[in-house]
C-alpha positions as protocol buffer text, in pm:
chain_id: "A"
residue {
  index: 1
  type: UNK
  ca { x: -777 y: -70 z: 1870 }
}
residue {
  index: 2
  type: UNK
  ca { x: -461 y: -224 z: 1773 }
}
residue {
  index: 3
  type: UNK
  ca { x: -309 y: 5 z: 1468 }
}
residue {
  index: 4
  type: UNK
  ca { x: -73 y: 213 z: 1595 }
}
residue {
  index: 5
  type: UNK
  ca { x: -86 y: 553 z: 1554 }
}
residue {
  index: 6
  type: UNK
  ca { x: 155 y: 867 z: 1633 }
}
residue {
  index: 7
  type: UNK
  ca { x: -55 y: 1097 z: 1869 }
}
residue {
  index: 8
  type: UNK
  ca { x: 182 y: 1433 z: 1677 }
}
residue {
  index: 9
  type: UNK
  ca { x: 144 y: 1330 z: 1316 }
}
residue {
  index: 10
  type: UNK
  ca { x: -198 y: 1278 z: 1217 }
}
residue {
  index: 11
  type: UNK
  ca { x: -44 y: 1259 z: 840 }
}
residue {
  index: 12
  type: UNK
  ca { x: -100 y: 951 z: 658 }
}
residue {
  index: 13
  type: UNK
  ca { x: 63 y: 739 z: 383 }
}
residue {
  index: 14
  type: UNK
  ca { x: -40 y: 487 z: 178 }
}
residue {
  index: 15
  type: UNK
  ca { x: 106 y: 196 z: 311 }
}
residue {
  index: 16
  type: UNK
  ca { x: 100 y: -6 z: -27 }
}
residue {
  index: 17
  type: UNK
  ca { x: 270 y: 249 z: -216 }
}
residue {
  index: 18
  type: UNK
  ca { x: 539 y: 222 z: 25 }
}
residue {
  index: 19
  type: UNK
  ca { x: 552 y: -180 z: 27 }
}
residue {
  index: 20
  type: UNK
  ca { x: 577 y: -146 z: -403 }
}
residue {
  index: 21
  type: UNK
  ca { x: 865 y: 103 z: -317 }
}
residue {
  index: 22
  type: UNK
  ca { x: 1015 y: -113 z: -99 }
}
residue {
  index: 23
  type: UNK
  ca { x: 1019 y: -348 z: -357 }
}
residue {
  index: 24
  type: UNK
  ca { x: 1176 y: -100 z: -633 }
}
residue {
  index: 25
  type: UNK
  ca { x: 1431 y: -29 z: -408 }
}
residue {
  index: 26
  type: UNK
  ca { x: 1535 y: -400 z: -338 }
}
residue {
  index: 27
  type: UNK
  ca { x: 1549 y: -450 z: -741 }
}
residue {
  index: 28
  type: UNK
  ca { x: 1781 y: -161 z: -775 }
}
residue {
  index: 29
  type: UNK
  ca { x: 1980 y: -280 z: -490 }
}
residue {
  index: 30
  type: UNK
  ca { x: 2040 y: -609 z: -565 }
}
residue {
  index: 31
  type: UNK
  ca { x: 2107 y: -473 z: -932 }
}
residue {
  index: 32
  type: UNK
  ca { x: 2395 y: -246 z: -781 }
}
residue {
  index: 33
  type: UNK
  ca { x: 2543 y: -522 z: -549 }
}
residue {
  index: 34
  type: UNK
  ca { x: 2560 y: -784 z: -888 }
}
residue {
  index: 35
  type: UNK
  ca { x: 2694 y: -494 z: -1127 }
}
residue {
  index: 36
  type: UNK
  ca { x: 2854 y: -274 z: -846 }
}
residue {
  index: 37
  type: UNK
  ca { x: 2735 y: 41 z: -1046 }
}
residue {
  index: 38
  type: UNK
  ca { x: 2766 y: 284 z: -833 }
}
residue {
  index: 39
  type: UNK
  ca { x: 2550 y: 545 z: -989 }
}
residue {
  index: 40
  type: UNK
  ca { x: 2264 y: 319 z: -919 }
}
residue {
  index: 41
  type: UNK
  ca { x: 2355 y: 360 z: -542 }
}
residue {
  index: 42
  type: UNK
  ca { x: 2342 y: 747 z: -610 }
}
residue {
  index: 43
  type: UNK
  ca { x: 2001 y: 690 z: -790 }
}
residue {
  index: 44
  type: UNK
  ca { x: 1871 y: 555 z: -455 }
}
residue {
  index: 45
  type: UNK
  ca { x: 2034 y: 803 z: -223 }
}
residue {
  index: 46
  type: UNK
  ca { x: 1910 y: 1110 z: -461 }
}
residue {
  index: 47
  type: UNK
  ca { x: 1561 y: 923 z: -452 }
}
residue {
  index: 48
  type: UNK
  ca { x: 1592 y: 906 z: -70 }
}
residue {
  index: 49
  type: UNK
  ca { x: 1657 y: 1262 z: -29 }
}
residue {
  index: 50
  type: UNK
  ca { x: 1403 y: 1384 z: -310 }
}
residue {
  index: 51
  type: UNK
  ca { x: 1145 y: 1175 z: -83 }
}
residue {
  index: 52
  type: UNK
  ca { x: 1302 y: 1321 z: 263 }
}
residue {
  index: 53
  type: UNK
  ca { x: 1376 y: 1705 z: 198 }
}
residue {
  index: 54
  type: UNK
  ca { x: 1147 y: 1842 z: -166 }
}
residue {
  index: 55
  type: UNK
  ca { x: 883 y: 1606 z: -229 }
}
residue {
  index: 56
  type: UNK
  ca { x: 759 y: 1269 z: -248 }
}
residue {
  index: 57
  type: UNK
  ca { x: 584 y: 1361 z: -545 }
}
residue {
  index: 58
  type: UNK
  ca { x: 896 y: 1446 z: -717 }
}
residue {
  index: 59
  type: UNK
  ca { x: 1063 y: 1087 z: -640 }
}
residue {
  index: 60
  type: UNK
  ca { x: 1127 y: 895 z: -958 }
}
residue {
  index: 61
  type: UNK
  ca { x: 1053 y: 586 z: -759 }
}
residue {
  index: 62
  type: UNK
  ca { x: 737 y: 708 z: -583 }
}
residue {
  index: 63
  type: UNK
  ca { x: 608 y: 796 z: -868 }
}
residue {
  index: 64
  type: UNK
  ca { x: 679 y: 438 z: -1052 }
}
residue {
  index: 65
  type: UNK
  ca { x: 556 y: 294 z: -719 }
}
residue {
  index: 66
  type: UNK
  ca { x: 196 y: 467 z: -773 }
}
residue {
  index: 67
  type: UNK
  ca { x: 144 y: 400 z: -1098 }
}
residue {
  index: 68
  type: UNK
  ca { x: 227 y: 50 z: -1035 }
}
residue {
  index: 69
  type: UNK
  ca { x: -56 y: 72 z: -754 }
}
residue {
  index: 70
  type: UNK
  ca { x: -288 y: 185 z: -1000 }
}
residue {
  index: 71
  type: UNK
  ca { x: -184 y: -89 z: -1268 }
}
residue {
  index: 72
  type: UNK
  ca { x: -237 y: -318 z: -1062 }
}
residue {
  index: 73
  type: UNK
  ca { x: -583 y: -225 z: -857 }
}
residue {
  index: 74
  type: UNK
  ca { x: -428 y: -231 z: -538 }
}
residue {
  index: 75
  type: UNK
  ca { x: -648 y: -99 z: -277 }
}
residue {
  index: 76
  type: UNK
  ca { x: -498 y: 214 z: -71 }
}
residue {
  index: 77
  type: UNK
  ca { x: -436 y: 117 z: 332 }
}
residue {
  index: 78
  type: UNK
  ca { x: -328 y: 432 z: 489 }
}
residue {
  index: 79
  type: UNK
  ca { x: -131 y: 437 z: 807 }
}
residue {
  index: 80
  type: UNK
  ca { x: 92 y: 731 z: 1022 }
}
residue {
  index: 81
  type: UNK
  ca { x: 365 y: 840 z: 837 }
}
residue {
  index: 82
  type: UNK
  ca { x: 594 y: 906 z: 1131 }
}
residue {
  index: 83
  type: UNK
  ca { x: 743 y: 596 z: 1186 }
}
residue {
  index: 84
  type: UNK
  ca { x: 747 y: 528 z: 755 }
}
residue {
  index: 85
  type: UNK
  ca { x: 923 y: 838 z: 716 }
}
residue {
  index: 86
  type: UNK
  ca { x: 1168 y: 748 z: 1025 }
}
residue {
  index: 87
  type: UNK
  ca { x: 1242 y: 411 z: 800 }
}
residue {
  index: 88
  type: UNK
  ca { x: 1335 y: 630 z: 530 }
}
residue {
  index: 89
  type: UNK
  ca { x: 1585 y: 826 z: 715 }
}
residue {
  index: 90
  type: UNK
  ca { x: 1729 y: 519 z: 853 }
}
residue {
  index: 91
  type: UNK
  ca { x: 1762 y: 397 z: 444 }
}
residue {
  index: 92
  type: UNK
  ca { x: 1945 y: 684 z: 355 }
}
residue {
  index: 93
  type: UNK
  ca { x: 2166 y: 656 z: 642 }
}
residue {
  index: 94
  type: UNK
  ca { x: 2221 y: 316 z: 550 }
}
residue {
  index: 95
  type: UNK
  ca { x: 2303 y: 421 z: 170 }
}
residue {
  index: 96
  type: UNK
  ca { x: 2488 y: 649 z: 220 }
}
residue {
  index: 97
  type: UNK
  ca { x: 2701 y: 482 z: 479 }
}
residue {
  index: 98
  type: UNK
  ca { x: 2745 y: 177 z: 193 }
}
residue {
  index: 99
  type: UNK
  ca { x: 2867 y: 396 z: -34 }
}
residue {
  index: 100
  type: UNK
  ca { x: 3077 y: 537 z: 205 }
}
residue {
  index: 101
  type: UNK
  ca { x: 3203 y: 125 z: 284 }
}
residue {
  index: 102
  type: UNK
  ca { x: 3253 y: 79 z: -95 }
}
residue {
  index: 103
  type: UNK
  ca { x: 3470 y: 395 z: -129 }
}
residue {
  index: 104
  type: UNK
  ca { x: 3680 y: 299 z: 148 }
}
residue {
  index: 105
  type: UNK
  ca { x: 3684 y: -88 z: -2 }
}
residue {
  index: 106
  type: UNK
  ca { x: 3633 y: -217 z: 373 }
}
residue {
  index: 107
  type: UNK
  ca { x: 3430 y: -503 z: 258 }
}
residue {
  index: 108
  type: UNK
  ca { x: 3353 y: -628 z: 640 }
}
residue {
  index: 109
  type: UNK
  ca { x: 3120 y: -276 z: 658 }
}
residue {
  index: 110
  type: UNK
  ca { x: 3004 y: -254 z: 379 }
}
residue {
  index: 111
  type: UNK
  ca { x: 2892 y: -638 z: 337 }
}
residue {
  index: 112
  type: UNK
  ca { x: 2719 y: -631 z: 738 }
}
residue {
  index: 113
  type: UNK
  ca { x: 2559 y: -277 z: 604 }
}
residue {
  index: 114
  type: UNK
  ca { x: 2398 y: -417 z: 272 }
}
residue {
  index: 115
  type: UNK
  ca { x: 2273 y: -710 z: 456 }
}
residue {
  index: 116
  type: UNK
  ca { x: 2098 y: -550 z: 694 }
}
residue {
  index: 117
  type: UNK
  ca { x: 1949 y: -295 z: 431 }
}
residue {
  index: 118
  type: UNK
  ca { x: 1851 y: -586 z: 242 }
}
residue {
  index: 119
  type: UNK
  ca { x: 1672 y: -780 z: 554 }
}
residue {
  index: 120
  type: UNK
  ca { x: 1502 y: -508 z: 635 }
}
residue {
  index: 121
  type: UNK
  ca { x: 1383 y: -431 z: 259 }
}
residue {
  index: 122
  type: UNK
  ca { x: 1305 y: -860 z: 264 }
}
residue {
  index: 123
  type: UNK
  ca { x: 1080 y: -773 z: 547 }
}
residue {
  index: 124
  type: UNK
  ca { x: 906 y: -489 z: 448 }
}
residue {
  index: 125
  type: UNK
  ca { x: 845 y: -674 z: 85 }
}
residue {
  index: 126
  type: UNK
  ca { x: 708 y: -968 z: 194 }
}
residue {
  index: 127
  type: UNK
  ca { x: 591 y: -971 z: 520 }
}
residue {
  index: 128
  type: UNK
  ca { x: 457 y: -581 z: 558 }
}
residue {
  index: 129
  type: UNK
  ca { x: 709 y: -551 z: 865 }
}
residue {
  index: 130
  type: UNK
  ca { x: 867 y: -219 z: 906 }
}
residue {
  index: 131
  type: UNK
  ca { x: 1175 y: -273 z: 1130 }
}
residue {
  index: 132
  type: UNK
  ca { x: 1189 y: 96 z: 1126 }
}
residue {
  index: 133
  type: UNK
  ca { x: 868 y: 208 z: 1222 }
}
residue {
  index: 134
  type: UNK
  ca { x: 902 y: -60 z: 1518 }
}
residue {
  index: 135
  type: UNK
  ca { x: 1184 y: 91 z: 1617 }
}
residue {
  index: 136
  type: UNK
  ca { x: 949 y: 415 z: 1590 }
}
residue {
  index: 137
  type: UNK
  ca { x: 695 y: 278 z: 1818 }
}
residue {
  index: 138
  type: UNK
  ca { x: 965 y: 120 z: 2064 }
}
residue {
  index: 139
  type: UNK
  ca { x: 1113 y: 502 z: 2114 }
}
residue {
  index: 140
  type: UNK
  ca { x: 766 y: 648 z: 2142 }
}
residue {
  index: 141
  type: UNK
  ca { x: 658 y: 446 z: 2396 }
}
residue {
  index: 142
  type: UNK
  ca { x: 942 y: 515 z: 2621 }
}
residue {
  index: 143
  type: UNK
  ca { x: 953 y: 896 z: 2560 }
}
């Protein structure tokens, strides 16, 4: 068996809905780093933390990510939410830390920040890799 699993969490998460997400959340990126609007940064950190600490049903994002699944007929593929969830934390760290760069105008940060945030949303988009998660399964397999 080759899927990886998280022998703690036996929740599960529809890994679709995530990759639509994902895909949200690179649109409203890129849309703050051309307009540098920072209340769409504060969108995405408030969506983060909606998602992290109340309810993933109560994201504005999830919830535009679901019914896109069901626009579209997009079959569900569920997998451990562990290591998605761990990739979320690691988003909001890395929002909040560019907003953090942009406040403090040190463009070297904040620049090396967003690009890595948006590699790592590139990834999950097209390709269905989760740096995240394998950085999940890298610190599960040594602990």
């Amino acid at each position: 068996m080759s899927q990886k699993s998280c022998p703690i969490s036996f929740i599960k998460v529809d890994a679709n809905i995530v990759r639509i997400n994902a895909s949200y959340i690179l649109l409203f990126f890129s849309l703050y780093l051309n307009t540098s609007n920072r209340f769409i940064l504060l969108f995405l950190i408030a969506d983060f933390i909606i998602r992290l600490f109340i309810n993933k049903d109560y994201s504005p994002l999830y919830f535009l990510s679901a019914r896109t699944k069901e626009l579209l007929h997009v079959k569900s593929k569920f997998e451990d939410a562990a290591a998605k969830r761990l990739a979320t934390y690691f988003g909001l760290i890395f929002l909040v830390l560019i907003l953090l760069f942009d406040l403090l105008h040190t463009e070297l940060f904040f620049y090396s920040t967003s690009g890595i945030l948006l590699v790592c949303l590139f990834l999950e988009v097209a390709f269905n890799y989760c740096l995240g998660c394998k950085m999940y399964y890298l610190y599960k397999r040594f602990v």
